[in-house]
C-alpha positions in Angstrom: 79.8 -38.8 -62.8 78.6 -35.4 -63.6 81.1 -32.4 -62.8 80.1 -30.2 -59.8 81.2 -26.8 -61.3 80.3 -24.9 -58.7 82.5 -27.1 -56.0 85.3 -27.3 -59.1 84.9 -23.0 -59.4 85.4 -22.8 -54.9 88.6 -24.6 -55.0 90.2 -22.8 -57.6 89.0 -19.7 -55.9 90.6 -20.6 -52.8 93.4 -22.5 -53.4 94.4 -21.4 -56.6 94.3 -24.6 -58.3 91.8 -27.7 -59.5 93.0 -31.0 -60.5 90.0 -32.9 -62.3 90.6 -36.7 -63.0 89.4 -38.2 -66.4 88.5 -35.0 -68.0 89.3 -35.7 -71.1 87.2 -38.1 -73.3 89.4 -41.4 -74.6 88.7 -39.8 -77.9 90.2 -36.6 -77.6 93.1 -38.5 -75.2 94.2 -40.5 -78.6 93.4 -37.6 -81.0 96.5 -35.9 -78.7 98.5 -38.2 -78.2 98.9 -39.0 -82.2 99.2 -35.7 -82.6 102.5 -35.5 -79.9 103.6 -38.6 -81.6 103.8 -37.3 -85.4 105.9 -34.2 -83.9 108.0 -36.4 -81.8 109.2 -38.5 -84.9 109.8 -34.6 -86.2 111.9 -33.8 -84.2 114.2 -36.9 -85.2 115.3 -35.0 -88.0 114.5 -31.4 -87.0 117.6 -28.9 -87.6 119.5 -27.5 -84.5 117.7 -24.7 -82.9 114.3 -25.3 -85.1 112.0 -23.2 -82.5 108.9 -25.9 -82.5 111.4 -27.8 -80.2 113.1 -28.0 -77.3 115.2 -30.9 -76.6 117.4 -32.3 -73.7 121.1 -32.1 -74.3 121.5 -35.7 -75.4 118.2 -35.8 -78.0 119.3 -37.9 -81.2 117.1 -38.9 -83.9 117.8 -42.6 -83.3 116.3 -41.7 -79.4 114.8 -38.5 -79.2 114.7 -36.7 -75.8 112.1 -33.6 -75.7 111.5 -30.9 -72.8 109.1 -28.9 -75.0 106.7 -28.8 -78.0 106.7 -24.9 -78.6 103.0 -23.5 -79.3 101.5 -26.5 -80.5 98.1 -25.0 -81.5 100.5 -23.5 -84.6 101.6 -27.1 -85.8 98.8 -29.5 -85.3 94.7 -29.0 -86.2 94.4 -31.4 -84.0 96.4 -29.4 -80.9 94.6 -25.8 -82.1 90.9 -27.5 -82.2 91.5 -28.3 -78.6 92.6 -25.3 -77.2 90.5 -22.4 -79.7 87.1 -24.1 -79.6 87.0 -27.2 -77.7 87.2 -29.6 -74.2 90.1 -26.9 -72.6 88.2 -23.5 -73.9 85.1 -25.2 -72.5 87.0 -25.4 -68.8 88.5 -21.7 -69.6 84.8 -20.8 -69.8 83.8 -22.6 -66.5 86.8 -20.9 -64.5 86.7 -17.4 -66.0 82.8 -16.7 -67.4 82.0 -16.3 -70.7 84.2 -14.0 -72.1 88.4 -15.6 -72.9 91.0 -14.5 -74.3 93.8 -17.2 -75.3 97.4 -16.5 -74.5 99.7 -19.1 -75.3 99.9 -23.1 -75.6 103.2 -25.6 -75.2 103.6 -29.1 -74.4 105.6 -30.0 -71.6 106.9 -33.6 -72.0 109.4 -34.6 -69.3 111.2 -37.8 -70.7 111.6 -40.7 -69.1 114.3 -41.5 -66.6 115.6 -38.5 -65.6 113.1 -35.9 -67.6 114.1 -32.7 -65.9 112.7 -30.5 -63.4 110.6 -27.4 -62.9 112.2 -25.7 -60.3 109.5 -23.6 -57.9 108.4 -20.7 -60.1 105.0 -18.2 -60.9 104.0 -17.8 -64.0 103.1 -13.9 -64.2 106.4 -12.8 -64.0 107.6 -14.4 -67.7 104.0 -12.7 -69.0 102.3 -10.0 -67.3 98.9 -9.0 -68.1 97.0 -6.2 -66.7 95.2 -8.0 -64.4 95.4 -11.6 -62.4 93.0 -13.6 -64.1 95.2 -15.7 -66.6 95.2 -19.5 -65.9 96.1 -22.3 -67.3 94.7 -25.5 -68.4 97.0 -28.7 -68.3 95.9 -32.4 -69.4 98.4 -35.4 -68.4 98.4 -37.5 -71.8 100.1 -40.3 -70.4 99.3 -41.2 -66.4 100.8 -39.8 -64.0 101.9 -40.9 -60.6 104.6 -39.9 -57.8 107.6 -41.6 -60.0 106.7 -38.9 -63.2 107.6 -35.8 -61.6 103.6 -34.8 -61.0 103.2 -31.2 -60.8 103.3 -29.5 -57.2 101.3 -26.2 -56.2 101.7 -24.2 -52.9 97.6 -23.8 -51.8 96.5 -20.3 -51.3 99.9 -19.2 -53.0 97.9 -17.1 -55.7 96.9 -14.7 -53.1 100.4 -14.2 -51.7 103.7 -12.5 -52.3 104.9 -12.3 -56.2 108.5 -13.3 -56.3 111.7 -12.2 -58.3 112.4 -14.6 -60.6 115.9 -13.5 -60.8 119.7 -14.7 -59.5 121.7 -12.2 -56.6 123.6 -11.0 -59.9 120.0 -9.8 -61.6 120.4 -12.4 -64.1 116.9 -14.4 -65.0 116.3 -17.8 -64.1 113.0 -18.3 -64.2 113.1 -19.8 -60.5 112.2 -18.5 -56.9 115.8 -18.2 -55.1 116.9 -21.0 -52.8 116.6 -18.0 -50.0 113.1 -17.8 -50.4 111.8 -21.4 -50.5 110.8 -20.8 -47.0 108.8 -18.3 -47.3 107.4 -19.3 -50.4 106.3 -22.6 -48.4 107.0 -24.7 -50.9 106.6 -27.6 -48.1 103.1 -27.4 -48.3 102.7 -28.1 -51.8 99.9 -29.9 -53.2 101.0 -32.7 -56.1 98.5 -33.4 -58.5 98.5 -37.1 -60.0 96.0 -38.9 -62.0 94.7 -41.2 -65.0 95.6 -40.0 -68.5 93.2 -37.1 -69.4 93.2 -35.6 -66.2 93.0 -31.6 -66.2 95.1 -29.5 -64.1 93.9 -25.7 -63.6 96.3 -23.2 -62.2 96.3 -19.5 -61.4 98.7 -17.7 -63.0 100.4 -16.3 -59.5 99.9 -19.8 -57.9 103.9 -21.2 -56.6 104.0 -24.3 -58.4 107.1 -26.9 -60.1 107.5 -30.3 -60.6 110.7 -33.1 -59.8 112.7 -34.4 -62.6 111.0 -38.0 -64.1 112.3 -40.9 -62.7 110.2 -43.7 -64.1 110.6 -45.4 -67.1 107.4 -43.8 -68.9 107.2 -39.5 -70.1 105.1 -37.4 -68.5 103.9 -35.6 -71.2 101.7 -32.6 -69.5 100.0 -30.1 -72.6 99.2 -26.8 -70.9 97.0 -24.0 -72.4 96.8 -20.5 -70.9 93.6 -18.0 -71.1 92.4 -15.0 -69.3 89.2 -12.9 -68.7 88.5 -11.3 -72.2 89.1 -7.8 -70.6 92.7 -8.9 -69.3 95.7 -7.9 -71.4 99.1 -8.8 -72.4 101.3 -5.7 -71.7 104.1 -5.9 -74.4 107.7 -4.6 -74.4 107.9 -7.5 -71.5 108.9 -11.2 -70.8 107.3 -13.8 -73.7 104.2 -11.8 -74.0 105.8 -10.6 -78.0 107.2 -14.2 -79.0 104.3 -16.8 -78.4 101.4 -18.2 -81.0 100.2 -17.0 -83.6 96.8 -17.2 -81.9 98.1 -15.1 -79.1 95.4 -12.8 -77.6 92.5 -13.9 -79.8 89.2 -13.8 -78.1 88.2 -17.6 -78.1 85.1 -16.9 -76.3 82.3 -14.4 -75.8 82.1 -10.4 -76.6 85.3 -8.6 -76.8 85.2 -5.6 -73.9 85.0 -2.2 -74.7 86.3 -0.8 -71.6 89.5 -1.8 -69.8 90.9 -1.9 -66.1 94.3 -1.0 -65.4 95.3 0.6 -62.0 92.1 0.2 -60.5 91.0 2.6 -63.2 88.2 2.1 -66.1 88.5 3.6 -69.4 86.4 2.7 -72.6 88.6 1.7 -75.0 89.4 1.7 -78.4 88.9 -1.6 -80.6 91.4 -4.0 -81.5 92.9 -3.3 -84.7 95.9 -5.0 -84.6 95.2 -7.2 -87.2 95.1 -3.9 -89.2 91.9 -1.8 -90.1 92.9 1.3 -88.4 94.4 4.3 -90.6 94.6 7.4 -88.8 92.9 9.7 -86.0 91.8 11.9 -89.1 89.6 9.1 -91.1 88.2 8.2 -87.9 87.0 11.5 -86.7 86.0 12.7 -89.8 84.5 9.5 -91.3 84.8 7.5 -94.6 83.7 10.0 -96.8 86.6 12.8 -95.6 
């Protein structure tokens, strides 16, 4: 069946979230999977505190228990092919127009029996940006019903209150307080199941989490985040300074050469972060200063 991008492009509008069964093609569903696999049998023998992964307390190499695959797109070519320049930058396009920026990438596996929860959360707080475009892309690998711990998302949430993420104390959790739930209407939620290779879109202020796994299968969820290519990453804030190597990278499209922030438009200055830029002097007086 042929998508209806326009219909798809609505419901993200107004609810803040699309789920899309099947999206992914069988081929690129075992291409990932293999790829999980060979950094699964990694980990077995990956030194404490090696950053690609986080495991659960009782993780052993004999039976390896894994919350998180850390930036992916940095360890596999398969994992990086995906998210730069193919099925999930495609979406990115459909859901944000021509010009994308990536952000970041991680793999969210949630073992079997007893993989842990996500407790209610928004995503904006652990990255700002300068705007309230950035989304992200998920694709169950394995499938997932009501026993896996399927990912829940408050409709029309994106378009609501943005929530402190801290404890009473000021400490950060990562989590909407227990006080809150209420308003937050986390009752309402929307749980999003389906056959392996469904896609998952999500706005980046949409209230969403997920219950621990009960069933004997993981629930392996890779997620992939992009924005408009005129949205930025402030720094000097939350994860926005430790995530990919790819971080920020235009994937899509033009770069802009003007910027919002504030309700305010500047033209801006190009990117030279990856080093071209030498002083205010060469550029005003040119190369042969």
């Amino acid at each position: 069946m042929a998508r209806d991008r326009v219909h798809e492009l609505e419901t993200y509008e107004r609810d803040g979230f699309v789920c899309l069964e099947s999206f992914v093609t069988a081929d690129w569903l075992s291409r990932l999977n293999a790829a999980m696999e060979r950094l699964i049998d990694e980990s077995r023998t990956a030194a404490p505190g090696d950053w690609r992964f986080d495991p659960e307390p009782d993780h052993t190499a004999d039976a390896p228990r894994l919350r998180r695959i850390n930036t992916p797109v940095d360890l596999d070519p398969t994992f990086a092919e995906f998210a730069l320049d193919g099925p999930a930058t495609d979406l990115a396009v459909d859901m944000l127009g021509p010009d994308v920026r990536f952000h970041h990438s991680k793999l969210n596996i949630k073992w079997s029996g007893g993989g842990e929860e996500v407790k209610w959360h928004q995503d904006i707080q652990f990255w700002p940006h300068t705007d309230f475009s950035p989304l992200t892309i998920g694709i169950y690998l394995n499938e997932v019903d009501d026993q896996m711990g399927p990912m829940g998302i408050v409709p029309g949430s994106h378009r609501g209150e943005l929530f402190d993420l801290r404890a009473d104390d000021g400490s950060w959790t990562g989590a909407i307080r227990d006080e809150d739930l209420d308003r937050a209407d986390t009752a309402t939620a929307v749980y999003l199941k389906g056959p392996a290779g469904s896609a998952t879109v999500h706005n980046c202020c949409a209230i969403h989490g997920s219950a621990p796994n009960t069933s004997p299968r993981m629930r392996p969820l890779l997620l992939q985040t992009y924005s408009r290519a005129d949205s930025y990453p402030l720094l000097g804030v939350g994860t926005n300074g430790k995530i990919s190597s790819s971080a920020h990278s235009l994937v899509r499209g033009a770069a802009p050469d003007r910027i919002t922030v504030g309700g305010r438009t500047m033209p801006a200055a190009p990117d030279w972060y990856k080093g071209k830029y030498t002083s205010i002097f060469a550029q005003q007086q040119g190369p042969d200063s």
